[in-house]
Structures are given as structure tokens and as C-alpha cells.
N, C-alpha and C positions, 0 to 999 in steps of 0.2 A: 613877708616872705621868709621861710624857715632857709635855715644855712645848706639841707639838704635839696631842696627844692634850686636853691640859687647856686647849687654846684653844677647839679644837671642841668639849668639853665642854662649855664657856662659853657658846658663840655656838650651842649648841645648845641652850640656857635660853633664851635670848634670844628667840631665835624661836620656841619653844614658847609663853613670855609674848606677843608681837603673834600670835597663832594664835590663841592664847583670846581675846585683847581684840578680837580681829576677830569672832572667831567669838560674841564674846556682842553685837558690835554688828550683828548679824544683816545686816551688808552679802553679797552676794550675790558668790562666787568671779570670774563673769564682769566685774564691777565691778572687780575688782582686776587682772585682765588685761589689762582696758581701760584702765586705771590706768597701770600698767607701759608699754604702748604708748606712752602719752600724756606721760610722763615721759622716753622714749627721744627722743620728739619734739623737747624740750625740748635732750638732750642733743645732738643734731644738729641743731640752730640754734646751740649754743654750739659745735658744733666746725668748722659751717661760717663760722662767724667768728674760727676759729683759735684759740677759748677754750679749749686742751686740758686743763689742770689742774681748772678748771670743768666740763667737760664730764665727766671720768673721777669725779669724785663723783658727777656726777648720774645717768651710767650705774651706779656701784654700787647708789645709791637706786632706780632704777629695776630691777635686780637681787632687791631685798628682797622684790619685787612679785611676780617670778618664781618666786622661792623660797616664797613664803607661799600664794599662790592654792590650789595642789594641797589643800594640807596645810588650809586652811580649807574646802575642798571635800569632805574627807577628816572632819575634825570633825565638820560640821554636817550631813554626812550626805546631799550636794547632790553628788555625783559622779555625772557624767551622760556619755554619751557624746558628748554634744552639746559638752559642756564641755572633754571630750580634744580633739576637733576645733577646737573657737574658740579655744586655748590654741596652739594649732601652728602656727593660719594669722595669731592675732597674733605670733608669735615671728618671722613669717617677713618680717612689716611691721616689726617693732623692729629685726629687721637689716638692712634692706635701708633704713630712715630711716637710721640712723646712718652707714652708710657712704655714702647721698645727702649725708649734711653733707659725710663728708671730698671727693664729689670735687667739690664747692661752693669748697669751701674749695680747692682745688687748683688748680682753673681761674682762681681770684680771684689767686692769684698766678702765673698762665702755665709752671706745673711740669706739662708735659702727659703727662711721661713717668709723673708718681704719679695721674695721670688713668685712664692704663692700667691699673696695676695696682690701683688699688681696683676699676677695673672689673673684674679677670680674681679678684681680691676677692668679690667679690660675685656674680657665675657659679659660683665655688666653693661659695658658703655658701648657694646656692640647689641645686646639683645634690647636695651631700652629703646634704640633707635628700630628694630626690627620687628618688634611687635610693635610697634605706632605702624611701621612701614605695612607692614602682614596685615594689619587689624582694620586697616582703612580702604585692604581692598574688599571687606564685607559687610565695615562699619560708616556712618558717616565720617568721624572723627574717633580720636582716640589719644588724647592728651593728659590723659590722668597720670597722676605719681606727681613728685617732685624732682626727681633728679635729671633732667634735663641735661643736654650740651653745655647751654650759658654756665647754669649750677657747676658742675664738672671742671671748667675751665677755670672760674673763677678758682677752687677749693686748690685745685694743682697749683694757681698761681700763688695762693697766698702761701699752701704750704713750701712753696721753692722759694719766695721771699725770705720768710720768718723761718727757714731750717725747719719746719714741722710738718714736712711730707708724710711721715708713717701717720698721723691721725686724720691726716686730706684723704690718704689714702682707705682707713678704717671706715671714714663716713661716705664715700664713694660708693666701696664693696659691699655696705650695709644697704644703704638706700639705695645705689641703684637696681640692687636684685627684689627691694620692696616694690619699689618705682614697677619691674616688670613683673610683680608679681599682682600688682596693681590694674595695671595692664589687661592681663590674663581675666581678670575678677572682670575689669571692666567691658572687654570684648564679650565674653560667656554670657552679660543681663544682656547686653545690646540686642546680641544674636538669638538669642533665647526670647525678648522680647520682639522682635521682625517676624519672626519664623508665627508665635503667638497670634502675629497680626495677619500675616497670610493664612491661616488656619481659621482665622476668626470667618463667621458669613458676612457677607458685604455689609447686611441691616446694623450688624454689631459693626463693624470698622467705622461705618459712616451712619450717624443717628440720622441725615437729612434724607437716605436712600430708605428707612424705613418708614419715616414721616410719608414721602413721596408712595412708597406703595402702600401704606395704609388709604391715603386719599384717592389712590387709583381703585380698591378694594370697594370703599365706598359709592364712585361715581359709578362703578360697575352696578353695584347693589341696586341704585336709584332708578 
């Protein structure tokens, strides 16, 4: 077993153990969601005050939150669809607090040039999730790009550990506007190939409906 495999193994006890001790403390998934917001909160006050080592803990803690709600909702047998939804639109207020801290903290020291880009930041991490959102109500799916929520968290976190926010930040604004641009490329074949298929005649969409009236053609003939 590789070291990487047996860490995950590990942290995947881990959180099975806080899954059950949540799940027998009969607290309620959305509780825990709200949780995680409310922790993220915290961490953008610390990073609007330039507390960035402070901060990148408390977003891992608040991480834990994210990671456990499903899976306790998943337990105890409380998976609602109500619950997918308040899970999304608070994920959408834990990003968008955090990156209110940095550009807090950005303005407090007259860097207006990182003012910009958390803001082109945070347009990013708002359309990735909204064209997935847009795109699926004409698409089956729509998961293309790379820059995802998890991606996003993780890069804040490492850059508030290690003081290297301004290049988390760089590769954010980068890829997540490729991410929806991604997106866009991706929805247009989807759409463009449906519409193809509606257009098509039946004989073409489905080779077995022209077989069949081919042999209806014939027994006519006979």
C-alpha cells in the first residue's frame, strides 16, 4: 500500500468516526452547513485582518463541515432535496465571505491592483458554479473544466498557510474563467448536438424503426 493511499485510508476512519458521533448526536445535516458557513465567516475576518496562517486553519475546520454534512445526511437517512439546494447556496456564501475578507484586507493596505483581482476572483467562482447550474437545465450534465469548489478551497487554503495568496489567487482568476469558458464550449456541442437529433427523421435517430419499416414495406409487397 503506497503512503498516499494509507493517509486516505486514515482520514477516511476519521471521518467515518465524527459521521457516526454526529449522526448518533441526532443534530440535524442543515445545522452543519450552517456550521461551515458560520466558521468560513470567522475565517474571513481573520484574513481581512491579514491573519493568513490563522485563517487557512480555520478554513480547513470549516472544510470538515463541508465534508461531513452530506455523509451525515446520507446516515441518518435525512437526504432531502431541500438539503442539496441549502448546501449549494451556502457554499456560494462561504466563497464569496472569504474572498470579502481578502479584498478587506487589500484595500486596508491600498494594493488596489489585488482588489481587482479577487474581484475578477470571485466573478470566477460565481460563474463556474452557474453555468454547471444554467447548463443542466438544458443539458444532461455539465461538469467540464477543472476548477471546481474543492480545487478553489483547497488553493485559498494552501495560499493562506504558506503566505502565498497572490499566486492561489493568480491561478483561480486564470482557470476558473477557462473552467467557464470550458463550460460555454461545452453546453453549445451538447445543445447543438440534441437539437441535431430532434431534427434528425425518426429512421435516422433510431436504425431499428428503419429496419422495422423496411420489413413492413416488404410484407406489404408480398
Amino acid at each position: 500500500m503506497t503512503y498516499t493511499k494509507l493517509i486516505g485510508t486514515a482520514c477516511e476512519k476519521v471521518i467515518l468516526v465524527i459521521v457516526r458521533a454526529l449522526a448518533l448526536s441526532r443534530i440535524h445535516p442543515n445545522v452543519l452547513t450552517l456550521m461551515g458557513l458560520l466558521v468560513n465567516g470567522i475565517a474571513a475576518a481573520l484574513l481581512a485582518g491579514g491573519k493568513f496562517l490563522a485563517a487557512g486553519l480555520v478554513m480547513m475546520g470549516a472544510g470538515l463541515f463541508d465534508m461531513v454534512d452530506g455523509r451525515v445526511a446520507r446516515h441518518t437517512n435525512r437526504v432531502t432535496r431541500f438539503g442539496g439546494f441549502f448546501d449549494s447556496v451556502l457554499d456560494r456564501y462561504s466563497d464569496l465571505v472569504l474572498l470579502m475578507g481578502l479584498l478587506v484586507y487589500y484595500a486596508s493596505i491600498n494594493r488596489f491592483f489585488y482588489v481587482v483581482l479577487t474581484a475578477v476572483v470571485m466573478t470566477a467562482s460565481v460563474m463556474v458554479s452557474y453555468t454547471r447550474a444554467r447548463a443542466e437545465c438544458i443539458i444532461p450534465s455539465c461538469k467540464a473544466g477543472f476548477m471546481e469548489r474543492p480545487e478553489r478551497m483547497v488553493l485559498l487554503i494552501l495560499g493562506a498557510l504558506f503566505d502565498r495568496m497572490a499566486p492561489a489567487l493568480w491561478v483561480i482568476a486564470v482557470l476558473g474563467n477557462i473552467t467557464v469558458i470550458h463550460r460555454v464550449i461545452h453546453t453549445w456541442q451538447e445543445t447543438r448536438r440534441l437539437e441535431e437529433a430532434q431534427l434528425r427523421p425518426p429512421e435516422e435517430a433510431d436504425p431499428r424503426l428503419a429496419a422495422e419499416g423496411k420489413a413492413a414495406s416488404r410484407s406489404g409487397a408480398a
